[in-house]
Rosetta silent file (secondary structure, phi, psi, omega in degrees, C-alpha in Angstrom):
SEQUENCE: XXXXXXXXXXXXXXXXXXXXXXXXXXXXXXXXXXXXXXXXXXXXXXXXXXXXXXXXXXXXXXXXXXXXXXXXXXXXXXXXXXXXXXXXXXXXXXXXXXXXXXXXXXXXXXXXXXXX
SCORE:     score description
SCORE:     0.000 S_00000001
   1 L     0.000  151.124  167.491   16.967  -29.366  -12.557 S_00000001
   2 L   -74.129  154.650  140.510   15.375  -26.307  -14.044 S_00000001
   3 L   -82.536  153.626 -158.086   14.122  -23.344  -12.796 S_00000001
   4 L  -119.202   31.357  171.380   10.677  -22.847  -13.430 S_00000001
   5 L  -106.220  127.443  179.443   11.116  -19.007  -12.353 S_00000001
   6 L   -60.992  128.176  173.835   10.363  -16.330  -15.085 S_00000001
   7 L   -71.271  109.444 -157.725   12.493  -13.712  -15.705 S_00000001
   8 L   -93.948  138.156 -178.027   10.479  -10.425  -14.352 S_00000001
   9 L   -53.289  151.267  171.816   11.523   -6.685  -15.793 S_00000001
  10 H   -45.541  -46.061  179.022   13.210   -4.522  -13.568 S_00000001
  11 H   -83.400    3.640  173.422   10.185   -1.956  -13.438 S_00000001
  12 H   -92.387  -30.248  170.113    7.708   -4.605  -12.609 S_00000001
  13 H   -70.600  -49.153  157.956    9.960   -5.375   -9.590 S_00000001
  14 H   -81.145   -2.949  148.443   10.357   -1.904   -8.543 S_00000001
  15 H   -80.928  -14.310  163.395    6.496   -1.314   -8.353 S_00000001
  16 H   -86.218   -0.455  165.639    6.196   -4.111   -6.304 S_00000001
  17 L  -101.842  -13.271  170.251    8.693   -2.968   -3.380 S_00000001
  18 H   -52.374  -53.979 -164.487    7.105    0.218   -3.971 S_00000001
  19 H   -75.146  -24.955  178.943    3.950   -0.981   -3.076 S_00000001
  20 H   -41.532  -65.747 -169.018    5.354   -3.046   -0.573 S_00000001
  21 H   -52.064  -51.649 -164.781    6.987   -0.107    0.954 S_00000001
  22 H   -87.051    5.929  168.214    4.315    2.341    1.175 S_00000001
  23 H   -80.638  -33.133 -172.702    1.625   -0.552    2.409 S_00000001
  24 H   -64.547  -35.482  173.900    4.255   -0.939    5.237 S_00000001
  25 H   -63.496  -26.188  163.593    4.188    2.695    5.659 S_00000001
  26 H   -60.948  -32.567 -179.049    0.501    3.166    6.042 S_00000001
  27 H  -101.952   -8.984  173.855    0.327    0.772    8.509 S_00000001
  28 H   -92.391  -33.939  145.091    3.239    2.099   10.844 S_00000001
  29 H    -4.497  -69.934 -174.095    1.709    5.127   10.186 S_00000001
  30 H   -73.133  -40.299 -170.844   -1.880    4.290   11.197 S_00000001
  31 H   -70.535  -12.525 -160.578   -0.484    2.757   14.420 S_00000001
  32 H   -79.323  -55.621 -170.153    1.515    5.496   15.056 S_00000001
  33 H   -65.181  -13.342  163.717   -1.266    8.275   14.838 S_00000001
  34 H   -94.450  -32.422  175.672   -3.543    6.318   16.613 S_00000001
  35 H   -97.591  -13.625 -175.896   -1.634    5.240   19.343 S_00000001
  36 L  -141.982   -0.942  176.166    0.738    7.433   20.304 S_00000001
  37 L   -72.764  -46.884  167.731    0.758   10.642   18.391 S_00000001
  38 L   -62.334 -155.729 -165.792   -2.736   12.022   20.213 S_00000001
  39 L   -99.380  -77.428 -176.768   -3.044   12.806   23.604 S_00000001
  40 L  -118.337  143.828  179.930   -4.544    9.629   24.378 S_00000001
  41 L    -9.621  152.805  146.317   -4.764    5.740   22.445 S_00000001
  42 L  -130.938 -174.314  164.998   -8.069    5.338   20.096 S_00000001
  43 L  -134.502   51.998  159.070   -9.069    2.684   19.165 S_00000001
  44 L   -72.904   -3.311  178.388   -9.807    3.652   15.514 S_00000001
  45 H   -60.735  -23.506 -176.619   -6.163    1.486   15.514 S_00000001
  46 H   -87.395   20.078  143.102   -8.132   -1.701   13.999 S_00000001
  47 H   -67.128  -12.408  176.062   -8.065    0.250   10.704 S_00000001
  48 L  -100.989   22.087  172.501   -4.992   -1.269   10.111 S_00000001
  49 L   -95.505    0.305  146.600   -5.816   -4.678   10.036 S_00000001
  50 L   -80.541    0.782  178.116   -7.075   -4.514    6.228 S_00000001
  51 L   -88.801   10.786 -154.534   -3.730   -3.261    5.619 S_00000001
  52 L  -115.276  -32.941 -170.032   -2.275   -6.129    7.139 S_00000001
  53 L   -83.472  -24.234  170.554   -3.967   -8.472    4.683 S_00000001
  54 L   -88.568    4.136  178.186   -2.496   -7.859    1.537 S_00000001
  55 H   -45.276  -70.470 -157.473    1.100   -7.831    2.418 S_00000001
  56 H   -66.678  -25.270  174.320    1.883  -11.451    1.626 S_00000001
  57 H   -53.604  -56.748 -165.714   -0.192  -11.223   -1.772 S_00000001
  58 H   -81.456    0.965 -178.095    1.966   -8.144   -2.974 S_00000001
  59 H  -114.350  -13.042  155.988    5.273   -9.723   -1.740 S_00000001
  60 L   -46.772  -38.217 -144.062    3.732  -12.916   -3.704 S_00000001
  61 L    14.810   84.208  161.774    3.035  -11.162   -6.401 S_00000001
  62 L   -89.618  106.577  177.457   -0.387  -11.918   -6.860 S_00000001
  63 L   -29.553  -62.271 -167.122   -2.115   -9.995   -9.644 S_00000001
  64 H   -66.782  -19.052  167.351   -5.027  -10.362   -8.263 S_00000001
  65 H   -84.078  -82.979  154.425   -4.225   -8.576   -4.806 S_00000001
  66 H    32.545  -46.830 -163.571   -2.436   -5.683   -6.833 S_00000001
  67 H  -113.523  -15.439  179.226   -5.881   -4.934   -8.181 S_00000001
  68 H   -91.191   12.434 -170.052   -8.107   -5.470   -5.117 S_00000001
  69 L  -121.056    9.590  177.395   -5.639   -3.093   -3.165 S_00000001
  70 L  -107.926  -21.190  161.802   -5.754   -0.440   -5.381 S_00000001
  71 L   -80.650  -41.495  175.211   -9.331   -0.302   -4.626 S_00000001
  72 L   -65.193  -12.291  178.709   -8.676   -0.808   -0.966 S_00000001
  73 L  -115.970   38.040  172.626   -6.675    2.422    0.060 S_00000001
  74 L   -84.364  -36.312  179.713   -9.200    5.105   -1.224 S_00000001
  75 H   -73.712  -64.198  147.298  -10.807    5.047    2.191 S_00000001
  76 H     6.700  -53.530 -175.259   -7.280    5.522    3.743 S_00000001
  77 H   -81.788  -34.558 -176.290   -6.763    8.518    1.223 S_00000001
  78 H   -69.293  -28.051  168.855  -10.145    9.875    2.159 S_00000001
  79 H   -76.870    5.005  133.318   -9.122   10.087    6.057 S_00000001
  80 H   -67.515  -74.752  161.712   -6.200   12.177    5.188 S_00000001
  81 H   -45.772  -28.645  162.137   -8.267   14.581    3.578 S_00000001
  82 L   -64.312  -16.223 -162.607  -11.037   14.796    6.345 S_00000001
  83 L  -114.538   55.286  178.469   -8.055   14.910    8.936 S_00000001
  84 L  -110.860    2.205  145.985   -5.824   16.930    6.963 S_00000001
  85 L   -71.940   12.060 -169.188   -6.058   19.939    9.694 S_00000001
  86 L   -96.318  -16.683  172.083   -4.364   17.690   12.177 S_00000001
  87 L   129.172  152.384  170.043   -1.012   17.976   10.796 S_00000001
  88 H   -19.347  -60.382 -159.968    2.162   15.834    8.780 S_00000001
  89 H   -50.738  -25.538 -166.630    0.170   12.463    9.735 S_00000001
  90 H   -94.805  -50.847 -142.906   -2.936   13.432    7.165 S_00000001
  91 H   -72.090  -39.926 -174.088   -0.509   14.738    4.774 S_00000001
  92 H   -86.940  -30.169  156.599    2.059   11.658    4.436 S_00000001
  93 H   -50.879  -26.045 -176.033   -1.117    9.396    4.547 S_00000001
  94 H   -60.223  -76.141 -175.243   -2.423   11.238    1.619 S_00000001
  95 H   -21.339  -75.623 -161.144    1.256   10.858    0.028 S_00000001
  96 H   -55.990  -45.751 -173.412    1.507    7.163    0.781 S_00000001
  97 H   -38.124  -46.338 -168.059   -2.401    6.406   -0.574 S_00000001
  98 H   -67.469  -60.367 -108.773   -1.287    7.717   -4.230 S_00000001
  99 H   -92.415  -64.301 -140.368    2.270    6.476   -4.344 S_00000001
 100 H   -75.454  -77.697 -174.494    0.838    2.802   -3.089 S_00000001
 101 H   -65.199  -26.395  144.677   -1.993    3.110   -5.324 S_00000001
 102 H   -31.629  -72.264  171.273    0.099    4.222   -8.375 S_00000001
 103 H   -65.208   19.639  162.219    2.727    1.471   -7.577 S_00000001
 104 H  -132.875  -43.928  161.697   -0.079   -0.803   -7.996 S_00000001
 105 H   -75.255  -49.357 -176.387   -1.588    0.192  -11.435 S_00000001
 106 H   -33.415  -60.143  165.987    1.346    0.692  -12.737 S_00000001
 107 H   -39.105  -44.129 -164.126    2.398   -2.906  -11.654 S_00000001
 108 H   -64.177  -77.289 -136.730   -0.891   -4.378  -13.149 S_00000001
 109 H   -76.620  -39.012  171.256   -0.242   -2.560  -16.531 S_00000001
 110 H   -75.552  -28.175  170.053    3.774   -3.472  -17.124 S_00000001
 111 H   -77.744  -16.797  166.334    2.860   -7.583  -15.986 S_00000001
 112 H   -96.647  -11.121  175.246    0.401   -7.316  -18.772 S_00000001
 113 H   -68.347  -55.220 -144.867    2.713   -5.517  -21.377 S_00000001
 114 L   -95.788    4.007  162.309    5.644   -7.632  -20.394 S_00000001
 115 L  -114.229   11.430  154.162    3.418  -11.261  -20.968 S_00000001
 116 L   -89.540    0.000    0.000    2.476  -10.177  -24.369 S_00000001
């Protein structure tokens, strides 16, 4: 039997554990700073259940999450900058929004390069 799996460039693979990585980080992140980093729980913690949803797309690699999730962490980036007197938590959310959204156009634009 054949395999019917395509051979994918190296740099298309390492923007997609990129993105991987820093969606995972955003959400141990979010959980952290909400639950145990203040003084007491919030329950501003169910922000991280849209983070939750695109995991299996981006470890799919589905194009199409790639591009709605690049749209999806702007709100993410903007709550590091409103909270960014609070401390390392706003700052490495900031970090992870670009790197995550980066690692996601970047992905988009080498899978369309590399299937012309």
């Amino acid at each position: 039997m054949q395999s019917t799996e395509v051979a994918v460039p190296p740099a298309v693979e390492a923007t997609r554990w990129v993105a991987v990585a820093s969606v995972l980080g955003l959400i141990v992140l979010s959980l952290a700073w909400e639950l145990w980093l203040p003084a007491r729980p919030s329950l501003w913690v169910v922000k991280v259940l849209p983070l939750c949803v695109p995991v299996t797309g981006l470890l799919k690699r589905r194009m199409y999450t790639y591009r709605w999730v690049s749209l999806l962490v702007w709100p993410y980036f903007m709550e590091g900058v409103v909270r960014f007197n609070e401390g390392w938590p706003a700052t490495a959310e900031i970090a992870l929004s670009l790197i995550l959204f980066a690692a996601c156009a970047l992905h988009v634009r080498l899978r369309l390069r590399s299937l012309k």
